[in-house]
C-alpha positions in Angstrom: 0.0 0.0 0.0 1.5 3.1 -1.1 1.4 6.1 1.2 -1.5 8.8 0.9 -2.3 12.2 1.9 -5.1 14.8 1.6 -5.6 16.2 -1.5 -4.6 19.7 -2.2 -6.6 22.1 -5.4 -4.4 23.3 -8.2 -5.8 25.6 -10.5 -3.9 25.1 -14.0 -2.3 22.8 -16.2 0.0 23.1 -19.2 1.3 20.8 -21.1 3.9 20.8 -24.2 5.0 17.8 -26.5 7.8 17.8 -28.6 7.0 16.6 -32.2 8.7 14.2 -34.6 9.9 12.6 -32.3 9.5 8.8 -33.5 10.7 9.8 -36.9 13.8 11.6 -34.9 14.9 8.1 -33.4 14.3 6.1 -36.3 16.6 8.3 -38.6 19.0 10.0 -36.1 19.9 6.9 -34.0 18.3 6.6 -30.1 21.7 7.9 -28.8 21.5 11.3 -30.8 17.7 11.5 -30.6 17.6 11.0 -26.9 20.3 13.9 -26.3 18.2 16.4 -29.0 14.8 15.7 -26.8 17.3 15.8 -23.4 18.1 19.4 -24.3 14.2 20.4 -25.3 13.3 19.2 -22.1 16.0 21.0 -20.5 14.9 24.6 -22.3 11.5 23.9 -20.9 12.3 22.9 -17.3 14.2 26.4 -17.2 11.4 28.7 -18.5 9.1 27.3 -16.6 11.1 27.5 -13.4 11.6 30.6 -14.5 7.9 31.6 -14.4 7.1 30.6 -11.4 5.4 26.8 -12.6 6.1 23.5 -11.3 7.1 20.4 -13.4 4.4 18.0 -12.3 5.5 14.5 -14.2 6.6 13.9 -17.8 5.0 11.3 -20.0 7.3 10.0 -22.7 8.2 13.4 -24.7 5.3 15.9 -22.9 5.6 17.8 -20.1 2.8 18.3 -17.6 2.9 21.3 -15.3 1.2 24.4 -13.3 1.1 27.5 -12.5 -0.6 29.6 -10.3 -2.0 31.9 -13.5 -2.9 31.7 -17.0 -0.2 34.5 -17.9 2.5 33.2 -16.2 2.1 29.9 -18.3 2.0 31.6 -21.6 4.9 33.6 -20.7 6.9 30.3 -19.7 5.7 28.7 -23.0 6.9 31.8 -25.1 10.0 31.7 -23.6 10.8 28.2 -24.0 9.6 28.8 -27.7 12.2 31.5 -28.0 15.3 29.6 -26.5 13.9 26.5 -28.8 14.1 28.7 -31.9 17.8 29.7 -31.4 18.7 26.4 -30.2 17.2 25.1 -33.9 19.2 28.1 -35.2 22.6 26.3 -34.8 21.7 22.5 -36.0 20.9 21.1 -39.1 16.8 20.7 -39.7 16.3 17.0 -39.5 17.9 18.1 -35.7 15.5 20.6 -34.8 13.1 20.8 -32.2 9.5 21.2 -32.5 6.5 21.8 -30.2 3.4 21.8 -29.4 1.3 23.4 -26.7 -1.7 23.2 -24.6 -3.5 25.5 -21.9 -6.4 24.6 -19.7 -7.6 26.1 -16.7 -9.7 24.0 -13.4 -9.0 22.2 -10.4 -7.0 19.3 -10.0 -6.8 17.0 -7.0 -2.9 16.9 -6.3 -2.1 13.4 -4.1 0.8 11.8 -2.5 0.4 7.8 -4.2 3.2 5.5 -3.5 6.2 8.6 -3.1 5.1 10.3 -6.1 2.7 13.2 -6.6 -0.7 12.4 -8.9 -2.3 14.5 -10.5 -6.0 13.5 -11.3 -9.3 15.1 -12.2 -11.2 16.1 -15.4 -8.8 18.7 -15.5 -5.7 16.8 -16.3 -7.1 15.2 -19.3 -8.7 18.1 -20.8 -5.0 19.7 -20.8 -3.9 17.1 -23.0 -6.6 17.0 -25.4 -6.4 20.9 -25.7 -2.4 20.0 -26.1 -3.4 17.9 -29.2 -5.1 20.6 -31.3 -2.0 22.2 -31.8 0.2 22.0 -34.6 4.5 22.7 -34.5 4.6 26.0 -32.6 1.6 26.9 -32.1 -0.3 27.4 -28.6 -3.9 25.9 -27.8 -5.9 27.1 -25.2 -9.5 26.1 -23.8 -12.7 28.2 -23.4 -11.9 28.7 -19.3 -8.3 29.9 -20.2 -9.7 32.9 -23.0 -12.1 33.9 -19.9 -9.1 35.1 -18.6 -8.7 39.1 -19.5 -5.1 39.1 -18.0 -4.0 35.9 -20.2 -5.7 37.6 -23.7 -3.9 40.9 -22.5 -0.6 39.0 -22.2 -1.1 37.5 -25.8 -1.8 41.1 -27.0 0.4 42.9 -25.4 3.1 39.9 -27.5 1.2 40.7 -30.8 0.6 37.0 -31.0 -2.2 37.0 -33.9 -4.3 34.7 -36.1 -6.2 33.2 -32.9 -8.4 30.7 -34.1 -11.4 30.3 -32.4 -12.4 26.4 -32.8 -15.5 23.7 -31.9 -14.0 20.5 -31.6 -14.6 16.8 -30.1 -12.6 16.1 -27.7 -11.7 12.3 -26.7 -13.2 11.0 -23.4 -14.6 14.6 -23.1 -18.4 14.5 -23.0 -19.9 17.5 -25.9 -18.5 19.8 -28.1 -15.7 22.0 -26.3 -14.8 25.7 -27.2 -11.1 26.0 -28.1 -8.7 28.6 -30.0 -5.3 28.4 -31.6 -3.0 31.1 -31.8 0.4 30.8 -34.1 3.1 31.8 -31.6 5.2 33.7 -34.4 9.2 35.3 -33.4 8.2 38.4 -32.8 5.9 38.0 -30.8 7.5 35.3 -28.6 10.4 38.1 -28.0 7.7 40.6 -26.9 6.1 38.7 -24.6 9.6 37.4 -23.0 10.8 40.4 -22.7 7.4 41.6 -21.1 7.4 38.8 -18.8 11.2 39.2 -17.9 10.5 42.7 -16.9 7.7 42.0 -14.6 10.1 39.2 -12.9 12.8 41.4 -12.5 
């Protein structure tokens, strides 16, 4: 029996997945492949340190975490999008990095299972389907998330553009769910860095 302990309410998660990755292995070789995805995990952990969030587990090549507000996880994603971009910037393209990114806002149920900390609730799995509507660098967020005035502000401010609003099906999700799509382009992920960085400082 593992151990267990009250569980505590979270209030966001955010998850990003790295893509190409099976086609990465099979043409780069597992040793090379697993040092590109290594480093991509690396940029990420930082930003999101960074920004205030918390790795909560990783699940093969995505990255599950929180953060106590919308902004500060767009900011972290930005961030990490920018320090991708000039990491790609030095290596051939087959040895790039590409990602994908979701945002979804509720309460989670954060327990203590066996010395590792779970993360369960509706919540959770809505993250990851809202994850899978995005294509390489773009940034999908759910219907709770665009409530957020501070969080559209924050893409504004970054002149992120082309948001996408969106109906879609999402899997083990009961009904139609409300989603958008923004294309996180250069200039604005340096905007909003910088923005963030200045608010941190």
């Amino acid at each position: 029996m593992g151990s267990y302990s009250p569980p505590r309410i979270y209030n966001l998660n955010a998850r990003q997945l790295i893509t190409r990755s099976t086609r990465m292995y099979e043409t780069l070789g597992d040793t090379k492949a697993y040092n590109i995805v290594r480093d991509r995990f690396e940029i990420f952990f930082e930003s999101i340190d960074k920004f205030g969030g918390k790795v909560i587990k990783t699940v093969g090549d995505a990255v599950m975490t929180s953060f106590i507000s919308n902004e500060q996880a767009i900011m972290a994603a930005a961030g990490a999008v920018a320090c991708l971009r000039e990491y790609n910037s030095t290596r051939q393209p087959q040895d790039g990095i590409q990602v994908r990114i979701g945002i979804h806002r509720g309460t989670a149920l954060l327990v203590n299972l066996n010395n590792s900390i779970g993360y369960f609730r509706s919540t959770v799995n809505k993250a990851a389907r809202i994850q899978n509507l995005s294509k390489s660098e773009e940034v999908s967020f759910s219907e709770e998330v665009d409530r957020d005035r501070a969080f559209i502000s924050a893409l504004k401010t970054a002149g992120v553009s082309e948001i996408q609003k969106r109906v879609e099906d999402l899997k083990g999700i009961q009904g139609a769910q409300v989603a958008y799509t923004a294309r996180i382009n250069t200039e604005s992920v340096i905007a909003l860095s910088a923005t963030l960085a200045g608010k941190r400082s």
